[in-house]
C-alpha positions in Angstrom: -42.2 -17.2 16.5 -41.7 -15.3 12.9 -38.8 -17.1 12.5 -40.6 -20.6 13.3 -43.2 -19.6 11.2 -41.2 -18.6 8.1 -39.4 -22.0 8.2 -42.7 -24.1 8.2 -44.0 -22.5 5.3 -40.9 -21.9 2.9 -40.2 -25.8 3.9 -43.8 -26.8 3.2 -43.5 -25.2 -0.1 -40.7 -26.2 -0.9 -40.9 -29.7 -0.5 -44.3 -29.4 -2.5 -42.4 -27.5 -5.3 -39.5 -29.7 -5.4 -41.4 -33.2 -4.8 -41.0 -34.3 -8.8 -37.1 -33.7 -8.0 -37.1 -35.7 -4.6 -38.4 -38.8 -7.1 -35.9 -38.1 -10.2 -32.8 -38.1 -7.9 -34.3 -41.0 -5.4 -34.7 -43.2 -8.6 -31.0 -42.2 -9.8 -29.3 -43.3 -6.9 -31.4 -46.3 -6.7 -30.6 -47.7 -10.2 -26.4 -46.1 -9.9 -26.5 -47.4 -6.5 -29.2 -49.0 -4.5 -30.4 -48.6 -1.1 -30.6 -46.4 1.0 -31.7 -43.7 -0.9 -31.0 -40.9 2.4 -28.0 -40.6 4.3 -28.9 -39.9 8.3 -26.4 -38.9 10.1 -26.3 -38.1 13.9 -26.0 -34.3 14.4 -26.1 -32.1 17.8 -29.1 -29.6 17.5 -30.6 -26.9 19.0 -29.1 -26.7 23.2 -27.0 -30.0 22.6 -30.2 -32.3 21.5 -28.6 -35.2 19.0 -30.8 -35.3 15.4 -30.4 -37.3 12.4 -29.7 -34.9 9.3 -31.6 -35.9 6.2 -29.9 -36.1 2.9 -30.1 -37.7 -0.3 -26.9 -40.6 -0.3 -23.8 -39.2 -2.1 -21.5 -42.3 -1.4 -21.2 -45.9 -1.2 -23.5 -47.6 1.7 -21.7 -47.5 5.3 -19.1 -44.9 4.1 -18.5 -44.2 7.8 -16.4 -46.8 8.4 -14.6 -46.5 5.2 -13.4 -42.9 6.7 -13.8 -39.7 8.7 -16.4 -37.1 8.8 -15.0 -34.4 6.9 -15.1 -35.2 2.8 -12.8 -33.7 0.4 -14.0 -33.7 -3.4 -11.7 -36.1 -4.8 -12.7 -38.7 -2.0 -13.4 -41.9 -3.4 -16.5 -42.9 -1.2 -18.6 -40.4 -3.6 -20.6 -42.0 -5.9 -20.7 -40.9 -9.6 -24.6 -39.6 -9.2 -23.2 -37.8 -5.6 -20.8 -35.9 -7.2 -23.3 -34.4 -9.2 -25.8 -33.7 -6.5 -23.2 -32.2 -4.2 -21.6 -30.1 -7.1 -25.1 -28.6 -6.8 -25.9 -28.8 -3.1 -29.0 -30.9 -4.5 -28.3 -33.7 -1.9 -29.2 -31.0 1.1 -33.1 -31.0 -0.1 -34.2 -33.7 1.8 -33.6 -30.8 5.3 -36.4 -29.0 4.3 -38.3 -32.0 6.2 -35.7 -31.5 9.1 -37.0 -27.8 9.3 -40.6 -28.7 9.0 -39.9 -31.1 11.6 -38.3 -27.9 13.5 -35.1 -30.3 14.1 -33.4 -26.9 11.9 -34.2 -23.9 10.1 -33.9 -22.5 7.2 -31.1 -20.2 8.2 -28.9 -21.0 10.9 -25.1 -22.6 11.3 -25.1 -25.8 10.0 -25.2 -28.6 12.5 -22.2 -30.3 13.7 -20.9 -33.7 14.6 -20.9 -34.7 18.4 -17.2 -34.7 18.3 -16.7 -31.5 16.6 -19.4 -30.1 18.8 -17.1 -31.7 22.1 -14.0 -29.2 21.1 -16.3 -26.0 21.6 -15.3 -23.8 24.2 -17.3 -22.1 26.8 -17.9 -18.8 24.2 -18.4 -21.2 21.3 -21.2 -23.2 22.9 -23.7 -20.2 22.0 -23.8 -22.2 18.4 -25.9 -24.2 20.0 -28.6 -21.6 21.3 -30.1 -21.2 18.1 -31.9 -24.0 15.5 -29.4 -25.2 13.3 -29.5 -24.4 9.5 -29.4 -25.4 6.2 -27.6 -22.4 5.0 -25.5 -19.7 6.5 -22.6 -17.0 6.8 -20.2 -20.3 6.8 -21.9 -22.2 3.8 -21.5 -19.3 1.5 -17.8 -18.7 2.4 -17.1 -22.2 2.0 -19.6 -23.9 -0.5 -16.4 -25.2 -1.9 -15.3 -26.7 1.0 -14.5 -30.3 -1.0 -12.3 -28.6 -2.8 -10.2 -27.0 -0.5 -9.8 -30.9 1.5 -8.8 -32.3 -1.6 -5.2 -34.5 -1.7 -5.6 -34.4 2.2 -4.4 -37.6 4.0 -6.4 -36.3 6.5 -9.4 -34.3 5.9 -10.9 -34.7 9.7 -7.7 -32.7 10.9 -7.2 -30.3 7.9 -11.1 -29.6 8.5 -10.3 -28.4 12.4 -7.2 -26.6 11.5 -8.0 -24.2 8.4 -12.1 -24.3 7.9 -14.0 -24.9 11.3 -12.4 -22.1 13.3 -13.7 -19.5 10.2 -16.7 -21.4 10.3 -17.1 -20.8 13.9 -16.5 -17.2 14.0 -19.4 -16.2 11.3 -21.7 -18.8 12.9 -21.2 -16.5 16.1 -21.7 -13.6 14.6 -24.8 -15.1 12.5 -26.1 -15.4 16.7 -25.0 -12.3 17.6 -26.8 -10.1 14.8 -29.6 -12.8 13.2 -32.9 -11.1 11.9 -35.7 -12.3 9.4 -33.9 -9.3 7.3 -30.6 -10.9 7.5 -32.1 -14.4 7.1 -33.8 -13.7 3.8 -30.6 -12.1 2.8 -28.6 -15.0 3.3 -31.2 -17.2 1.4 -31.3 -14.8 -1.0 -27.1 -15.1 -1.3 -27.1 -18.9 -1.0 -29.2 -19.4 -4.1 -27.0 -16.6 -6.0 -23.7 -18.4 -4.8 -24.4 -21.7 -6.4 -24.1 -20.6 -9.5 -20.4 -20.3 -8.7 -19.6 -17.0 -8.7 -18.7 -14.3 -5.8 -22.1 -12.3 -6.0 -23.8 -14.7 -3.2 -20.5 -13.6 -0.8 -21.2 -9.7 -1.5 -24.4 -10.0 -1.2 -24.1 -11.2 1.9 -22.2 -9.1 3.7 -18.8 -8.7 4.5 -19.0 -11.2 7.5 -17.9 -14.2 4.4 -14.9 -12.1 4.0 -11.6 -14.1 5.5 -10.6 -12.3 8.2 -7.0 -9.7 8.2 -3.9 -11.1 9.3 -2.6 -9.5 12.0 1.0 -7.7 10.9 
């Protein structure tokens, strides 16, 4: 309930703070661009209920069938104005209504694609026990996830092989160990870790480090 009420009022503020923002970028991706101004796409929630995930457009309309899921940050779907708001994570604002809505929270792993969400295994369905988030262990660890999918002739497949099993493993242990404490902390991290530098990931915690190969 703490948790539920923490969400509706940092979401309610913050779409009140950020409302002259919401109309800049709507208005630049509406001259650049056109319609629509939000991307919706289809996510699994909170105990496998489907959602659509608000975010401000960062490609051409219809991308989807232009290509898969995963993006990498040289794919050409992105528009001019979306590479700038994704450089910045600027297109995720629009989830603070997801989280007023109580579709997510603030802190939680990020939601999933139903067919990412298909390949979980029995341990790996406790992702779903908790609210989805805009932020986490995972989007600190990886906030340059474009990056590392760039030159891919397959980003879908490179995204299951070397990101989402990482990703999985902290979103676990973000269910095993969550708190308000170590949800403020990760806020608190995310907003360091956009200015580019490895602060956000000490900040944090050690669970962003990349796990010790075995010898």
């Amino acid at each position: 309930m703490i948790k539920r009420a923490t969400d509706i009022l940092f979401s309610a503020i913050g779409l009140l703070v950020t409302s002259p923002l919401f109309l800049v970028i709507a208005l630049r991706i509406w001259l650049e661009d056109g319609r629509p101004i939000f991307y919706r796409g289809e996510r699994v929630g909170r105990f496998g209920k489907p959602f659509r995930m608000l975010k401000f457009r960062t490609m051409v309309a219809h991308a989807e069938r232009l290509g898969g899921s995963s993006t990498a940050k040289d794919d050409p779907r992105i528009t001019r104005v979306g590479r700038f708001l994704r450089r910045y994570k600027l297109d995720e604002l629009p989830q603070l209504i997801n989280v007023l809505r109580g579709e997510m929270s603030l802190v939680g792993p990020r939601p999933q694609v139903e067919w990412a969400v298909a390949l979980y295994d029995a341990g790996e369905q406790a992702l779903l026990s908790v609210r989805p988030g805009m932020t986490d262990y995972a989007s600190i660890r990886f906030r340059n996830e474009g990056e590392l999918l760039c030159g891919s002739a397959d980003p879908d497949r490179e995204y299951l092989e070397k990101i989402a099993p990482e990703k999985i493993r902290l979103g676990l242990s973000y269910v095993r160990h969550h708190s308000l404490g170590v949800d403020l902390r990760i806020l608190a991290a995310t907003l360091l870790s956009l200015t580019g530098g490895h602060l956000g990931e000490r900040l944090a915690g050690d669970r962003t480090e990349r796990p010790k190969r075995q010898p």
